[in-house]
MDAnalysis code that builds the backbone (N, CA, C; Angstrom):
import MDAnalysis as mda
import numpy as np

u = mda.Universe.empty(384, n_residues=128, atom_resindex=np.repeat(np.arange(128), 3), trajectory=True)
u.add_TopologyAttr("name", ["N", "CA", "C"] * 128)
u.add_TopologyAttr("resid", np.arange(1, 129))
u.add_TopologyAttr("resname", ["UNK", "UNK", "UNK", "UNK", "UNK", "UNK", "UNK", "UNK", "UNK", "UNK", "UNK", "UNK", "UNK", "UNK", "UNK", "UNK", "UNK", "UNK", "UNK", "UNK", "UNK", "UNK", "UNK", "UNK", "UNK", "UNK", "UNK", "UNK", "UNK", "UNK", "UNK", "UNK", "UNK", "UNK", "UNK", "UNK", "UNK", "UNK", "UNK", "UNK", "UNK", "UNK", "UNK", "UNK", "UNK", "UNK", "UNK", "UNK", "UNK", "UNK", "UNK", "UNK", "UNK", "UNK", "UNK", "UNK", "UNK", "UNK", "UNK", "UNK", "UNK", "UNK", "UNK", "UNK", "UNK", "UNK", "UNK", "UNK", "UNK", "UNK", "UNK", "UNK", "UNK", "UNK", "UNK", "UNK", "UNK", "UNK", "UNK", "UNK", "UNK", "UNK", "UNK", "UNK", "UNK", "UNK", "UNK", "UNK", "UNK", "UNK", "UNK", "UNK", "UNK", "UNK", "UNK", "UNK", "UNK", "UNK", "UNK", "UNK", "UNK", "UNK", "UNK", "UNK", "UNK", "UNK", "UNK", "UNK", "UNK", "UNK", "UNK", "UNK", "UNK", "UNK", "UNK", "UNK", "UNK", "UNK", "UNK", "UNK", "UNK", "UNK", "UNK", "UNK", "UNK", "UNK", "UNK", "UNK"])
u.atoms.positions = np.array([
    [63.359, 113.630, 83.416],
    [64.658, 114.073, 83.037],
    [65.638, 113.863, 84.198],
    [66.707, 113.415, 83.651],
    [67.826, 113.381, 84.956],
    [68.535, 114.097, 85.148],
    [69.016, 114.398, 86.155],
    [69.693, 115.583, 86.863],
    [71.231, 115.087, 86.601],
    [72.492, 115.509, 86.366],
    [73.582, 114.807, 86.694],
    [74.343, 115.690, 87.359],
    [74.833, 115.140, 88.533],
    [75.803, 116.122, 89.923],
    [76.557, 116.789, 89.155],
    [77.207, 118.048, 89.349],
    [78.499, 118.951, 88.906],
    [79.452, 117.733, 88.988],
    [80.447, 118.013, 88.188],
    [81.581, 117.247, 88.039],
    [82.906, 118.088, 88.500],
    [83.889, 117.567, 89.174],
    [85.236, 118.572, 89.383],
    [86.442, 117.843, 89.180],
    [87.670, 118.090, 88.547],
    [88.243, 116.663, 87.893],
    [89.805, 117.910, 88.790],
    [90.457, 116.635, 89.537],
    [92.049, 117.095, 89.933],
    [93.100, 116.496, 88.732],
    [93.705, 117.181, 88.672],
    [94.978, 117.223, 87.377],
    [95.771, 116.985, 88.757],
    [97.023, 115.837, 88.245],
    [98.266, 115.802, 88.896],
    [99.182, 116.222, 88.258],
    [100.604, 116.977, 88.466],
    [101.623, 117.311, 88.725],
    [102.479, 116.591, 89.268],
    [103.634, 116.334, 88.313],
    [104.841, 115.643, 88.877],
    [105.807, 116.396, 88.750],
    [106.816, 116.812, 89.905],
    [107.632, 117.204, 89.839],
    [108.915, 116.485, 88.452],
    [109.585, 116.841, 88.073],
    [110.477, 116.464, 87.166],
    [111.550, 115.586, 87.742],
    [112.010, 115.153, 89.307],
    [112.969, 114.221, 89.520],
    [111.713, 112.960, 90.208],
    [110.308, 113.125, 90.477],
    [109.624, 112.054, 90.963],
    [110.085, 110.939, 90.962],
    [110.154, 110.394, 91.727],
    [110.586, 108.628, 92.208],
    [109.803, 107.815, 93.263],
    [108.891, 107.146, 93.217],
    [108.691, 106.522, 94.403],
    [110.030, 105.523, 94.905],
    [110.416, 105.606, 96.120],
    [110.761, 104.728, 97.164],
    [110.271, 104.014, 98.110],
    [110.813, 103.195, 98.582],
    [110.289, 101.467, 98.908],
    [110.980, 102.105, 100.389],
    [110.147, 101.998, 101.266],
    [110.238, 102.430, 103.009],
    [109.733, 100.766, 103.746],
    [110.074, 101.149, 104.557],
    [109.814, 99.466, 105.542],
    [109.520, 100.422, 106.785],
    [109.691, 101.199, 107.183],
    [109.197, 101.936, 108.674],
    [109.439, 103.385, 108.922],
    [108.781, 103.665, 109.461],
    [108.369, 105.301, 110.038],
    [109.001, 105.914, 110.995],
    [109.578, 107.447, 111.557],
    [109.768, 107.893, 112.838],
    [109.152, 109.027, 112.781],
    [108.665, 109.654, 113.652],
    [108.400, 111.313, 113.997],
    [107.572, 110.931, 115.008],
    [107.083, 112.322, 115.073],
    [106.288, 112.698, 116.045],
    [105.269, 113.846, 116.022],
    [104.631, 114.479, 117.146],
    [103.458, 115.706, 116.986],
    [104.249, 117.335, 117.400],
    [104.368, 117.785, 116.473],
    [105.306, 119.413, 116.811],
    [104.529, 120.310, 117.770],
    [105.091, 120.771, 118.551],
    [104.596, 121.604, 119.108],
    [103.241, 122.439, 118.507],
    [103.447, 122.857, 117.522],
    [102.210, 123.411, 116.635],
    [101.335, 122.520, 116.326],
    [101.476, 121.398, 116.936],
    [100.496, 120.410, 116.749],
    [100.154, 119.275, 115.662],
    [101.235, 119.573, 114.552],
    [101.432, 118.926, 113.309],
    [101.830, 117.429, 113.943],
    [101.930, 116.629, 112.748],
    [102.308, 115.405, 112.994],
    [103.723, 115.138, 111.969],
    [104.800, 115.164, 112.395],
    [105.852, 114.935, 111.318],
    [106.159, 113.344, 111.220],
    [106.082, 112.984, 110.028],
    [106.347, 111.185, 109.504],
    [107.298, 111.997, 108.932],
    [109.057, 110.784, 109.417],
    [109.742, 110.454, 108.648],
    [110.136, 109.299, 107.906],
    [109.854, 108.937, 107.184],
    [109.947, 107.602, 106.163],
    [111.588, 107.361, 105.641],
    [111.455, 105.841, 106.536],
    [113.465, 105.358, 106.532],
    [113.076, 103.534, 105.812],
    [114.139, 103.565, 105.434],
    [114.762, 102.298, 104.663],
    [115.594, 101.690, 105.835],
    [115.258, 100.306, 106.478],
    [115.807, 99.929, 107.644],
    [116.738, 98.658, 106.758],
    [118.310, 98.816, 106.888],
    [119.031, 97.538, 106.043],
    [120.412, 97.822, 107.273],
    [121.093, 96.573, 106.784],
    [122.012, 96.687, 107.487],
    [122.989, 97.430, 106.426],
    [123.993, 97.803, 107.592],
    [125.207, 98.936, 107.132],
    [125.307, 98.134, 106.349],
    [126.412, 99.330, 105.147],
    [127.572, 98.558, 103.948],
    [129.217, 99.111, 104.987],
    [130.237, 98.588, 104.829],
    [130.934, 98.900, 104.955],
    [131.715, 99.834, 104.434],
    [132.501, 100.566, 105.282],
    [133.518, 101.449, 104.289],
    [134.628, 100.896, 103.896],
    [134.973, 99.737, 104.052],
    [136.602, 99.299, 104.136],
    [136.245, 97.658, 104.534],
    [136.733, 96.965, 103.891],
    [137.086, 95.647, 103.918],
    [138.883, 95.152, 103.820],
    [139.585, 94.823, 104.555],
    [141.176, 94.708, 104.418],
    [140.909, 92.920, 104.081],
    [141.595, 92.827, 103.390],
    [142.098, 91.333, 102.947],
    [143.490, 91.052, 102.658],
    [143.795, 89.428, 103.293],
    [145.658, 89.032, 103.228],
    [145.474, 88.897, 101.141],
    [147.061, 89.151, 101.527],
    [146.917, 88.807, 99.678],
    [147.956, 87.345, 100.186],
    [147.726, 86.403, 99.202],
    [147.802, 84.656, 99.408],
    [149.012, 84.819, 98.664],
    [150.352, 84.077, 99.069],
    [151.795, 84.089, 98.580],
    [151.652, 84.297, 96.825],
    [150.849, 83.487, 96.337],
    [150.455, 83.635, 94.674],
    [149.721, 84.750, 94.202],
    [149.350, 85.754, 95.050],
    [149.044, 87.416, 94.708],
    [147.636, 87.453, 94.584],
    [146.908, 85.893, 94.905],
    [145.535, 85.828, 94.969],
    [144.564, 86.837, 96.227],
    [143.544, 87.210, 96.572],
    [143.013, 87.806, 97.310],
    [142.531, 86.584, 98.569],
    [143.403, 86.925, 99.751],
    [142.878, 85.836, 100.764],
    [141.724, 86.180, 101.599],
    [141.649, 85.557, 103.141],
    [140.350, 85.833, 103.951],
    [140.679, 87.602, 104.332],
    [139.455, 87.005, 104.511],
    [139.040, 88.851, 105.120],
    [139.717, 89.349, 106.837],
    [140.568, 90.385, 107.119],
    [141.306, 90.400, 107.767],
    [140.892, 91.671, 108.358],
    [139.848, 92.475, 108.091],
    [139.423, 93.454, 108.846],
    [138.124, 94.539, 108.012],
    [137.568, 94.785, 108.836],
    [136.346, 95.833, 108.600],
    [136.239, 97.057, 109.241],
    [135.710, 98.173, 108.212],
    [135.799, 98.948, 108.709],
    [134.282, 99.785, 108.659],
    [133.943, 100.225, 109.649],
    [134.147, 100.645, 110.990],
    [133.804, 99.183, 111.427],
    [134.435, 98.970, 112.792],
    [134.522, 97.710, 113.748],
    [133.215, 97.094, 113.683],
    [132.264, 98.358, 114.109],
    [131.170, 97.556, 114.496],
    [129.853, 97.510, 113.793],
    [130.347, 97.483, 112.390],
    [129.594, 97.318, 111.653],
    [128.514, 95.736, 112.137],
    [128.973, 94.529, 112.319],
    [127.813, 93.760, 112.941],
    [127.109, 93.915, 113.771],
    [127.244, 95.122, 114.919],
    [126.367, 95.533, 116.030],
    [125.499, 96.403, 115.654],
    [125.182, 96.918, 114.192],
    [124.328, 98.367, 114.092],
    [123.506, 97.955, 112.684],
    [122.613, 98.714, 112.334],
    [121.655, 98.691, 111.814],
    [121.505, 100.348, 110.964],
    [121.420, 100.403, 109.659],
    [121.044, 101.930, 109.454],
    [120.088, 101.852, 108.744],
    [119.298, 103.365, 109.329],
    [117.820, 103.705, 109.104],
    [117.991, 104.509, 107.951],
    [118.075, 104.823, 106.698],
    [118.208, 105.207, 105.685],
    [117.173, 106.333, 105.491],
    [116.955, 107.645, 106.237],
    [115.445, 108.704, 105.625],
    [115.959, 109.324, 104.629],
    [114.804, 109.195, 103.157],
    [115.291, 109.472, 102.317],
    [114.142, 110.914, 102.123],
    [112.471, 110.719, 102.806],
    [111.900, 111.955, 102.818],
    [110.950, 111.653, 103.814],
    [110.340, 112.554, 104.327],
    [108.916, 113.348, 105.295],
    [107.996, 113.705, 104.769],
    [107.230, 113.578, 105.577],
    [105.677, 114.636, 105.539],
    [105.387, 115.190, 106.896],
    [105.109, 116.750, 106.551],
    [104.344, 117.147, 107.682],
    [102.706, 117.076, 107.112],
    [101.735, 116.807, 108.514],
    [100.864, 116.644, 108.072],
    [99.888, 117.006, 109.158],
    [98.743, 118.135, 108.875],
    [97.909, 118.423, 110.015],
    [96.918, 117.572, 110.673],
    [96.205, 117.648, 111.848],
    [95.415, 116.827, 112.415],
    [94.361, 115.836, 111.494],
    [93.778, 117.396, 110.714],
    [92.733, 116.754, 109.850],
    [93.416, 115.664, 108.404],
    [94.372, 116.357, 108.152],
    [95.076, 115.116, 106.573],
    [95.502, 113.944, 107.362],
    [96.066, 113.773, 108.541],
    [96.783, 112.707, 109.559],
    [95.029, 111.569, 109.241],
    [94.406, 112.286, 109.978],
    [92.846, 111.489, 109.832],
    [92.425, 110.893, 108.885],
    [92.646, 111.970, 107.672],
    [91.963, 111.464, 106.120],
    [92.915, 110.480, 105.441],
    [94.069, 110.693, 105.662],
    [95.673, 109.765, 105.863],
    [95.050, 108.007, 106.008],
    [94.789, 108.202, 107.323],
    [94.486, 107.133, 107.886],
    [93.205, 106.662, 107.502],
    [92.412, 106.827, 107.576],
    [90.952, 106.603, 106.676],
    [91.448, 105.782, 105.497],
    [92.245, 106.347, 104.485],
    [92.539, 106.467, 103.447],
    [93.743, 104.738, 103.355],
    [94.409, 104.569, 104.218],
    [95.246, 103.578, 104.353],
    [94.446, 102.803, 104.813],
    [92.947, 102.774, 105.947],
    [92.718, 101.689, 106.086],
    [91.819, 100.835, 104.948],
    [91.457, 101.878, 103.690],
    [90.495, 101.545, 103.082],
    [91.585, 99.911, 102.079],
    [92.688, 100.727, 101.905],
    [93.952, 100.273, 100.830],
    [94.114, 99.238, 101.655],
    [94.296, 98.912, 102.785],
    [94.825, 97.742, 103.211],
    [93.152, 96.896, 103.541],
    [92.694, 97.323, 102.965],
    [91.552, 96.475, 103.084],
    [91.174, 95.511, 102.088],
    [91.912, 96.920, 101.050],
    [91.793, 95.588, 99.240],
    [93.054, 94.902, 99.326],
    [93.863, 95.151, 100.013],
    [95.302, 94.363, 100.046],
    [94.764, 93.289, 100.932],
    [94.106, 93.083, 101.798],
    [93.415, 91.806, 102.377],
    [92.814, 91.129, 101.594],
    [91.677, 91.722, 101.123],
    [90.946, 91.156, 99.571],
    [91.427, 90.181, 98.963],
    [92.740, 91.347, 98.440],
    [93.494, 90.260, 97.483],
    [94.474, 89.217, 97.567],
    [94.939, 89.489, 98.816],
    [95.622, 88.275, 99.854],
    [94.662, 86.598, 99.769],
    [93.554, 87.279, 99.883],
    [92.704, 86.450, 100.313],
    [92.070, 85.240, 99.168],
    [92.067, 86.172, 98.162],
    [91.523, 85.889, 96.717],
    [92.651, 84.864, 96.201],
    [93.984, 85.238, 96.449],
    [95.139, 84.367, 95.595],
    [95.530, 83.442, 96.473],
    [95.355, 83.137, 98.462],
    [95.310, 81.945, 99.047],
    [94.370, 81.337, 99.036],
    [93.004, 81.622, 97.951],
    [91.622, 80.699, 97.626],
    [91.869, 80.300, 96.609],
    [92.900, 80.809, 95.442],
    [93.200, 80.425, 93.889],
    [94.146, 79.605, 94.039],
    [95.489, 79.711, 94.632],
    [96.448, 79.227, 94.533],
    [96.839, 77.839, 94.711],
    [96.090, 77.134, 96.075],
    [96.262, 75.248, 95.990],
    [95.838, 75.091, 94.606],
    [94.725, 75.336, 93.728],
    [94.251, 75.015, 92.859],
    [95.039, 75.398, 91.548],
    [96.009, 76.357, 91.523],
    [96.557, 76.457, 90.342],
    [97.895, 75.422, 90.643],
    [98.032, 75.324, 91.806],
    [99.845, 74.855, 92.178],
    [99.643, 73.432, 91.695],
    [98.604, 72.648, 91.693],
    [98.055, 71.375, 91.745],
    [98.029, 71.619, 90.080],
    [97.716, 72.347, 89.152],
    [97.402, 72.347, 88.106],
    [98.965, 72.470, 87.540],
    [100.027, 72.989, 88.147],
    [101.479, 73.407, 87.640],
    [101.636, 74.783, 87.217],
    [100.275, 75.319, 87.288],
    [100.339, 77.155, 87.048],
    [100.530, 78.001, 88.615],
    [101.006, 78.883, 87.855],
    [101.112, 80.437, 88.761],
    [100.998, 81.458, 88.217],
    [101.151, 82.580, 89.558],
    [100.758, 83.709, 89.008],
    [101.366, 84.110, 87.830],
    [101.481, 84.894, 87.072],
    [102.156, 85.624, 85.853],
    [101.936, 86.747, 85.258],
    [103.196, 87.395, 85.049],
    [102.883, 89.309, 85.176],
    [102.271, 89.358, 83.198],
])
């Protein structure tokens, strides 16, 4: 006769405004209490607040004649839209946990630059 292990099943919960967002890089650091705070930012360049343009004798919209703020080409904004605090031990299981994911993301990197001369040569690609 076979034995079969206890079973324990997690139910998720979504908050009612849930959204994933698309992050490109991280800031924080370890709190005094020893936590690890990740803040998760969207790195793009500024939008402007103000664009001035000549208007052209015929009432057309001419070149661009000023920006505002000045130095909008010298800066960069980091967009944090949310955080995690996270203790020693979840930081660990965190990481465990990401290296497993970027391991099948290698996988499959790997799998579609072994498929792909062979479909490109055929005139196929991928397709959702």
């Amino acid at each position: 006769m076979s034995h079969k292990n206890p079973e324990f099943k997690f139910k998720y919960i979504f908050v009612d405004g849930y959204n994933p967002v698309y992050v490109n890089g991280a800031h924080g650091g370890v709190t005094p209490r020893g936590e690890l705070v990740v803040n998760f930012y969207l790195e793009r360049q500024p939008l402007p607040h103000a664009i001035t343009h000549e208007l052209n004798p015929n009432g057309t919209i001419g070149n661009e004649a000023g920006v505002e703020p000045g130095d909008l080409n010298k800066s960069l904004v980091r967009f944090i839209s949310n955080g995690v605090v996270l203790t020693s031990q979840t930081a660990r299981e965190l990481h465990y946990w990401l290296g497993e994911k970027i391991k099948e993301m290698d996988a499959m990197e790997q799998a579609k630059a072994t498929l792909q001369p062979g479909m490109q040569a055929e005139g196929k690609g991928f397709s959702h």
